[in-house]
N, C-alpha and C positions, 0 to 999 in steps of 0.2 A: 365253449363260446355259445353265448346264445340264440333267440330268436330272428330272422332274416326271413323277409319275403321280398322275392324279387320276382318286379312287372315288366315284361319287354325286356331290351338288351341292359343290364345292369350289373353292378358287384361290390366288391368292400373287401377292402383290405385290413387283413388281422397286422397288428404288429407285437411279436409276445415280449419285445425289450430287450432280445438276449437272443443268440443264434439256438436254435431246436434243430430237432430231426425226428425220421417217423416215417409211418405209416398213416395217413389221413382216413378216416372217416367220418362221415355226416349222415344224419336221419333227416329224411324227406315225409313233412306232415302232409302236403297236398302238391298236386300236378294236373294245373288246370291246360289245357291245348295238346295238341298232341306233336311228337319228336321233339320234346324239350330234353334240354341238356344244363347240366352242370360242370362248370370247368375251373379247376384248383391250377393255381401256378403257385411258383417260389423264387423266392431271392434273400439273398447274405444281403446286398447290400440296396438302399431306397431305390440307388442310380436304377435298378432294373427292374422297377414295381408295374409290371405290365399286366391288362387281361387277355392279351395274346398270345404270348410265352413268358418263360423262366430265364433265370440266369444261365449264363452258360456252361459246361462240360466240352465240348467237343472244340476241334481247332479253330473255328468261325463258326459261328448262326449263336442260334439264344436255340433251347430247348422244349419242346414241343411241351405244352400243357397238357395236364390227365384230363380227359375227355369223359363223362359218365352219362352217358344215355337213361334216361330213366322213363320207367314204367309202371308209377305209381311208387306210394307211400314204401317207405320201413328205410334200414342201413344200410348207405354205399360204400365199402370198402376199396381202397388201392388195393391193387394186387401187389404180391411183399417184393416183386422184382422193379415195383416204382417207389420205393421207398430215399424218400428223398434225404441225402444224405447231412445239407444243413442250410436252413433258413431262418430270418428272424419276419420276414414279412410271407404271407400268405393270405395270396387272393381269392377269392371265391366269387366266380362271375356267371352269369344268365346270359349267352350268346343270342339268344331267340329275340325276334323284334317284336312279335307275340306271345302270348300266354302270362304264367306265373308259375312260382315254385316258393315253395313254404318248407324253409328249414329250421328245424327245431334245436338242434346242437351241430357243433362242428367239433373231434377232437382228434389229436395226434397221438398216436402210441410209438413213445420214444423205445427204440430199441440198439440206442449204442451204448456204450460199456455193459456188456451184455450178463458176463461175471458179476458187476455190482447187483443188478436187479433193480427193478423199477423202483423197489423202497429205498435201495443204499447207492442211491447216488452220489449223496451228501456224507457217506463213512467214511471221508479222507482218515488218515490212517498219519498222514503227516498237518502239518499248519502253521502258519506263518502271519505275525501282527506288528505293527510300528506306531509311531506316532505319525507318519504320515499315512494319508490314507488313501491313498494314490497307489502307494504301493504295494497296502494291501491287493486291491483292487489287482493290480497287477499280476501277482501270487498266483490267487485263485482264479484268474483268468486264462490262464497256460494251463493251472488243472483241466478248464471244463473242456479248454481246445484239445488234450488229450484224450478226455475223455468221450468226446464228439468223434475222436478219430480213430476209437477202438472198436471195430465193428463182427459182426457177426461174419466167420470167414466165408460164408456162401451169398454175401452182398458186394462183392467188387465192384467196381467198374466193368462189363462186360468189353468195354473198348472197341464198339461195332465199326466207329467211324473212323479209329487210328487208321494212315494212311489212304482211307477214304476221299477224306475232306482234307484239303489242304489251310493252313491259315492264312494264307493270300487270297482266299477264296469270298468273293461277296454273295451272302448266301441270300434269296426272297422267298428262303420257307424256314420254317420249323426243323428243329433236329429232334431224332429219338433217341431215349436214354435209357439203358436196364444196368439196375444196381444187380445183380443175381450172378455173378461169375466167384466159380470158389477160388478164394486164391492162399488157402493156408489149412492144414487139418485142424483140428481142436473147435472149442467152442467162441472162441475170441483171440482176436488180432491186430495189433497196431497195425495204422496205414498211415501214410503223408497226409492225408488232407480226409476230413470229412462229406465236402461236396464233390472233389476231385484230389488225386485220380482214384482213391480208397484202393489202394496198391501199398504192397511195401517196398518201400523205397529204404535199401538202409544208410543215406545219406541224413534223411530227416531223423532216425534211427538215433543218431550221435548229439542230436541236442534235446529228441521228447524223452529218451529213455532214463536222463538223470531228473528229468522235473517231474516223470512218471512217480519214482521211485521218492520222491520226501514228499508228495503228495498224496497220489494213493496207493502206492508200493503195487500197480498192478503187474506182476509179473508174466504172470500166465500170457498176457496177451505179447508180449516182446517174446518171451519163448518160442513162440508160436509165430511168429514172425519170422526171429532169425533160421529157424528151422526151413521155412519154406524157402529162403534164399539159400541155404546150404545144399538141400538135395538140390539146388541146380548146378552146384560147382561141377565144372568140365573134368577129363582126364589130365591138361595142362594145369591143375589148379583155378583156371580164372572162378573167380563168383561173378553171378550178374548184376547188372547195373540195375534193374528192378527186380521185383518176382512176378509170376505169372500174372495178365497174359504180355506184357509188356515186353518184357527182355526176351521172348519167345518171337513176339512179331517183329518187333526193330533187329533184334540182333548185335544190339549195341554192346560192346565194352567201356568200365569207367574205369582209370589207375584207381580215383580216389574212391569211388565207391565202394569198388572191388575191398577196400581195404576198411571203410567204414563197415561193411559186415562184420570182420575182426575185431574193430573196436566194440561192435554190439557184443559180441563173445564176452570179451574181458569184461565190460558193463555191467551183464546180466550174470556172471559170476560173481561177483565180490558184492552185488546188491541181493541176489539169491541165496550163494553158498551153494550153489547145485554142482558139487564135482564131479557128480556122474555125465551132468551134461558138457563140462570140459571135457571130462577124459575123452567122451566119445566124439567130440569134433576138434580132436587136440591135431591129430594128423592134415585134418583137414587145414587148419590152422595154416603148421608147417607148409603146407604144399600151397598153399596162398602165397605164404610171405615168400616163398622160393621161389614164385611167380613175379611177383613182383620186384623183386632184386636180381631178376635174368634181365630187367630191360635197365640195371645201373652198367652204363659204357666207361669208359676209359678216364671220363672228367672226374668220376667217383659220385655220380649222381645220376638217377633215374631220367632218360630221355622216354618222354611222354610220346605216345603216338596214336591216340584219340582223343577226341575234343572232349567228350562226353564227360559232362561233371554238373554242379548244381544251373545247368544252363547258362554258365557265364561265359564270357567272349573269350579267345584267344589259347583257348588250355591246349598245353606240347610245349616239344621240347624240356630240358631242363629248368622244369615249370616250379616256383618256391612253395607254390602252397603243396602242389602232391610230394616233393621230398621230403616239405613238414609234415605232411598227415605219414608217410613211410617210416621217416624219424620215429614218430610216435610210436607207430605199430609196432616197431622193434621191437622199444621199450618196456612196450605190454606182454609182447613175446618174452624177453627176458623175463620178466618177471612171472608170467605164468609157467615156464619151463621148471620153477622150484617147487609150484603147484604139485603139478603131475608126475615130480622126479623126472625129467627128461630135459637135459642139459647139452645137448649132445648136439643141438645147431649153434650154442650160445657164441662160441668165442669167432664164426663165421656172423652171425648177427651183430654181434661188435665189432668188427673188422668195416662193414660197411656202414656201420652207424657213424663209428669214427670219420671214413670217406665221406658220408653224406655233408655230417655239420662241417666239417673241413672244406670243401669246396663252394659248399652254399655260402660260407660267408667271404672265402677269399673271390668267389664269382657274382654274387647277386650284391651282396650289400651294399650300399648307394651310402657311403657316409656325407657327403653334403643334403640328401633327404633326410639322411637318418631313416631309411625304410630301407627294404629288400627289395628288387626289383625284380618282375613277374619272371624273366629269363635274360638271357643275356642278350639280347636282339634288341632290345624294347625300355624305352623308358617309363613304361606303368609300373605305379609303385600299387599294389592290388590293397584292398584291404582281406580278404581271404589266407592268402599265404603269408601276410606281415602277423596274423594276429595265429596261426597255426606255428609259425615258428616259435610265438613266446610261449604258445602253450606246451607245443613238443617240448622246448627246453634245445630248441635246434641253435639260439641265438645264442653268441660265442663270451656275452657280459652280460651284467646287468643293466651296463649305460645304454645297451642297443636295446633291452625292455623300456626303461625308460624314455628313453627317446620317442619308442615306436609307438609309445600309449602317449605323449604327448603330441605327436603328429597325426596320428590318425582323429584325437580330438582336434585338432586343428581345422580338419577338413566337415568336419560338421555342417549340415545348412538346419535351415527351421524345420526341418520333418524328419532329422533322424543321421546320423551316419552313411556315407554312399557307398556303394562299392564300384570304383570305376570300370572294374575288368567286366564289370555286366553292361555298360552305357550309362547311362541318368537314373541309377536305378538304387535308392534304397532295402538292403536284402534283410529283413529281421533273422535271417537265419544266419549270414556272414555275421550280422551285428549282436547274435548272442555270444558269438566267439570272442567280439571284442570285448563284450563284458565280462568276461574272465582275463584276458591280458591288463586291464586296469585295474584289476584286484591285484592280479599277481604285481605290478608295477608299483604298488602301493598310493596307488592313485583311487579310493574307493570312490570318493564323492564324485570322480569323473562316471564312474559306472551308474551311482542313483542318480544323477543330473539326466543322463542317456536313458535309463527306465523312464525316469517323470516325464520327459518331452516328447519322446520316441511313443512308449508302448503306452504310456499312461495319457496324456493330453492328446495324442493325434491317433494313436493305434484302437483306444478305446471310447474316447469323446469326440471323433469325429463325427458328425450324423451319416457320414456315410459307411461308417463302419456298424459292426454289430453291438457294441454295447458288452463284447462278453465273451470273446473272443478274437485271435491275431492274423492279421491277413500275410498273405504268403508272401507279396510284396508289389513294390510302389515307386514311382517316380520322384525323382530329386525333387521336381517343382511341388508332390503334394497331389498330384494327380492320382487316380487308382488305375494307373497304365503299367504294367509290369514290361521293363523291358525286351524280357525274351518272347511275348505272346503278342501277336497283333490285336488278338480278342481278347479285350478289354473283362470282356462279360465274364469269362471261363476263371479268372481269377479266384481263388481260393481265399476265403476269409475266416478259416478253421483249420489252420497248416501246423502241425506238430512243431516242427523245423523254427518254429516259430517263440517258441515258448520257454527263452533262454531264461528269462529273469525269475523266472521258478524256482531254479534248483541254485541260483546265484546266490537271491536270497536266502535260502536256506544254507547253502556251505559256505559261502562269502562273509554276507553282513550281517550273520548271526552265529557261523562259523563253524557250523559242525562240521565235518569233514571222515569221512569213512576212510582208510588208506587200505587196508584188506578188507576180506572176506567178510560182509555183515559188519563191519564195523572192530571185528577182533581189536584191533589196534585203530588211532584214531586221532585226530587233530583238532584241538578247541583254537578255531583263529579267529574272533570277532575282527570287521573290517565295516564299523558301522558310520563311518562319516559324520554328516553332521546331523545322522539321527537321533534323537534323545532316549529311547526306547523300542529293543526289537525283541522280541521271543518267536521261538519257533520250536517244532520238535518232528520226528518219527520215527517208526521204528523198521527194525529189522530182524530178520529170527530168532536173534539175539536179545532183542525186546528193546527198551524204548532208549533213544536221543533227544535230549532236550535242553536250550539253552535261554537264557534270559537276562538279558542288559538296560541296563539304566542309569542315563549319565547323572555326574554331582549335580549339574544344573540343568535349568531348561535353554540356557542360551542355546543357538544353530552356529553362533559366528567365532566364538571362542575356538583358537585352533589346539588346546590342551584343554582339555575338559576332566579329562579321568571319568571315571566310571565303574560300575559294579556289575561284576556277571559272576551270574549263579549255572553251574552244567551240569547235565549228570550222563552218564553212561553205565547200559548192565554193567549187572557184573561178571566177572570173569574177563572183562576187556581191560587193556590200560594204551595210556594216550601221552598226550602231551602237549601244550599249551601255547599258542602265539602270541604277543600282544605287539601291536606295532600302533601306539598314539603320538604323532609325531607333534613335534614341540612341549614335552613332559618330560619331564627331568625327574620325575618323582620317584615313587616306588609300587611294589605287586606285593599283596598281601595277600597270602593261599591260606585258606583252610577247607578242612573236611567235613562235611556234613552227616547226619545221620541218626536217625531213629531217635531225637531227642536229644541228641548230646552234641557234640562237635569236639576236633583236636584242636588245639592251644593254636596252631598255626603259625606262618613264620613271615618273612619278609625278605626280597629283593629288590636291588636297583634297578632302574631301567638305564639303558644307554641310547643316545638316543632316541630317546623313546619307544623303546625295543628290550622285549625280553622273552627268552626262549626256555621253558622248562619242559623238564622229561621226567619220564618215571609216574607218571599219575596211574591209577588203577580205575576200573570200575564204580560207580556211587555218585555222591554229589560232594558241588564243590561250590567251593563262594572266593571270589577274587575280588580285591577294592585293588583300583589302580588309581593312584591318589598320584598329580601335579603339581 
């Protein structure tokens, strides 16, 4: 940024169009009066464009501004423990009601995704295009939120003020903020949020680590993550509910958290292939899930007995969303058991898995909702635990999927999906869940309707947002009031947790889908609605995925269209093929691609507009599904 000179009290606001981070410096050409000062603040979002302070961090107040005394000409630098962790506005103001100051440049030395390096920010590794372009936008905007929130492990949150400050607290000063607390070994680490808490949280864990992985495949930094909430597991098995310093000061336990670590395990195995790093937290594993199925009682379902979960209201008892996340984790369990060769809790893991779905649906399910209801006390029907039961596969038919993806669309307002069990509060994290229960429901076009309005017109074009990344969350009415914080300001508009339509896109509505390890085995399902044109691709150790779709015509409103998708998968893998175009009575025509030639290829029915083939190998492939 260039030339500034400022006379008496005055300043100017950078706006870079897009949320940043960094370390700030500025070179000072002249310093005319004496105890002149320069002072930088920041903010995610305009609401907090102050020359007083910053947006918030801590439970109440806004955040003290970097203060630089100067003493003649050359570069001021932040020191790296004020390294602010994400804004798209930066003020530069002259507090003095005398003198001047002459600055010749202003610049930020980003240093998050640290792995990439300042040149390869832009090497996504995955990539994702349609004919709308919204959606694009969309894609790559969960990329950059991850990558904002991949930081150097010796930048935490220091968390001076946790338990300090209360947030009923009306504060008439400044807070101070030090990014410099290590909270993980290695060179790089996912955390929840870039501006806050830059902790690992591994709740957030379960929705950046699959948009990480078809975007920039960064692994290193989830490695490095799940490890540091591993060495905190207790002698009872629990994990903590954050990692350091977090789950250290509060003392908190979460059911689901505790178990969203597990899920990061299973994740970062079959997107890695790292089996040394299963083997060696395989026990730990065990002794988790045997943690958590000591508190299933008598009903055959986990009785919750801490609140503690992504801050929503009412979590206990025989809670539906944590015996769906429990459900799930079985499941992962069983099937990493064949990994390792170690079978030997399996048919005790089944025994309660059976109990679990057995009970959850003769006890929760609400058939005049058509929802699950949060426990059996209580008529909330949560969107949390209705959209983990479709994904566990806890829901006892398919008509209770369909149902639950049509009701939960029901409850829609103008800014997004709600989640009641939080208050008035739209949660992009709840609501990346539900964009998989509408694929899986075969409802896709519910899913890109909820991208476009949600993350694409209000998440990203709202001016009070950043332009380029997803905020953490929001009020029903459209406000940026998150319901579990009193302070407004502290909201996070760079939250991992946030960045579902990433990886949706990618295994959804262009359909690639990994089932093992790296992609060994593998699933081509386009679920492209009423998009005319989607390609996407990445790779894995196994080397590259990539698919490309384009319907017979440009109509949006035809509800049988057919279409041509071209795949390919390394080799040495083999797959097998979804199609599901409802209202096509037509046919699938496979053939093999390759090095110049192609085989004769064949032809199947569809049934209602549905067809399922198996056997595919490695290589490329060309499908017309003609109507």
């Amino acid at each position: 940024m260039g030339n500034a000179l400022f006379q008496g009290k005055s300043g100017v606001t950078y706006d870079f169009g897009k949320n940043v981070e960094g370390i700030v410096s500025f070179d000072v050409d002249s310093v005319n009066g004496t105890g002149q000062y320069i002072g930088i603040t920041f903010t995610e979002s305009s609401l907090w464009i102050s020359p007083d302070s910053c947006d918030g961090t801590a439970d109440a107040g806004l955040d003290d501004p970097l203060w630089f005394p100067l003493d003649g000409s050359g570069t001021y630098t932040a020191l790296p423990q004020y390294r602010r962790g994400a804004f798209r506005y930066m003020s530069v103001v002259h507090p003095n009601d005398t003198g001047s100051v002459s600055i010749s440049s202003t610049t930020v030395n980003m240093t998050a995704n640290p792995a990439a390096g300042a040149d390869g920010l832009r090497n996504y590794t995955g990539y994702f295009h349609c004919n709308e372009d919204k959606l694009n936008r969309v894609f790559y905007a969960g990329a950059w939120t991850s990558q904002l929130c991949s930081i150097e492990p010796s930048a935490g949150d220091a968390l001076v003020h946790l338990g300090v400050i209360n947030s009923n607290e009306t504060l008439n000063y400044t807070v101070s903020w030090y990014n410099n607390y290590t909270i993980a070994n290695g060179t790089e680490v996912l955390t929840d949020g870039a501006k806050r808490d830059r902790l690992v949280w591994p709740g957030d864990m379960s929705v950046a680590v699959p948009s990480i992985f078809v975007s920039t495949n960064d692994l290193t930094s989830i490695r490095n993550g799940l490890s540091s909430l591993f060495v905190l597991q207790n002698s009872s098995g629990a994990l903590p509910y954050a990692g350091v310093p977090f789950g250290q000061i509060t003392g908190a336990f979460s059911f689901t958290y505790h178990l969203y670590s597990l899920i990061g395990l299973y994740n970062y195995y079959v997107y890695s292939g790292d089996i040394a790093y299963l083997t060696a937290h395989w026990n730990q594993f065990k002794l988790a899930l045997a943690y958590s199925l000591s508190f299933v009682d008598s009903s055959g379902l986990q009785n919750v007995t801490s609140s503690a979960d992504w801050l929503r209201f009412g979590m206990g008892g025989h809670n539906i969303e944590a015996n769906s996340i429990l459900y799930h984790t079985i499941q992962l369990g069983l099937s990493l058991s064949t990994v390792v060769n170690d079978t030997s809790s399996n048919a005790n893991w089944t025994s309660y898995a059976d109990g679990i779905k057995s009970a959850a649906n003769s006890r929760l399910w609400d058939s005049s909702a058509g929802l699950y209801r949060d426990n059996e006390t209580t008529t909330l029907h949560p969107q949390d635990g209705n959209c983990w039961a479709v994904i566990s596969g806890l829901v006892a038919n398919n008509s209770q999927t369909t149902s639950i993806s049509s009701n939960l669309a029901s409850r829609w307002g103008p800014y997004g999906a709600p989640a009641p069990e939080a208050g008035a509060t739209v949660s992009p994290f709840i609501s990346s869940f539900e964009l998989q229960v509408h694929f899986i429901a075969g409802a896709p076009q519910r899913a890109l309707d909820l991208m476009s309005f949600m993350w694409a017109d209000f998440m990203l074009d709202d001016p009070r947002m950043t332009n380029s990344t997803f905020i953490e969350g929001y009020s029903t009415d459209g406000s940026l009031h998150y319901a579990p914080y009193t302070n407004d300001a502290r909201v996070s508009h760079a939250h991992g947790w946030a960045t579902g339509p990433t990886s949706a896109l990618s295994m959804y509505v262009a359909g690639i889908q990994p089932l093992t390890v790296e992609g060994k085995t593998w699933q081509m399902a386009p679920r492209p609605g009423n998009l005319t044109s989607v390609e996407a691709g990445f790779s894995t150790g196994l080397g590259d995925f990539s698919a490309k779709l384009t319907r017979s015509n440009s109509s949006t409103t035809s509800t049988a269209q057919g279409f041509t998708y071209e795949f390919s998968a390394p080799a040495g893998t083999n797959g097998s093929l979804s199609i599901d175009e409802p209202g096509c009575e037509g046919s699938v025509w496979i053939q093999e691609m390759g090095m110049g030639t192609s085989t004769t290829g064949g032809s199947i029915g569809l049934v209602n507009g549905t067809a399922e083939v198996s056997d595919f190998t490695g290589g490329t492939w060309r499908v017309k599904v003609t109507c």
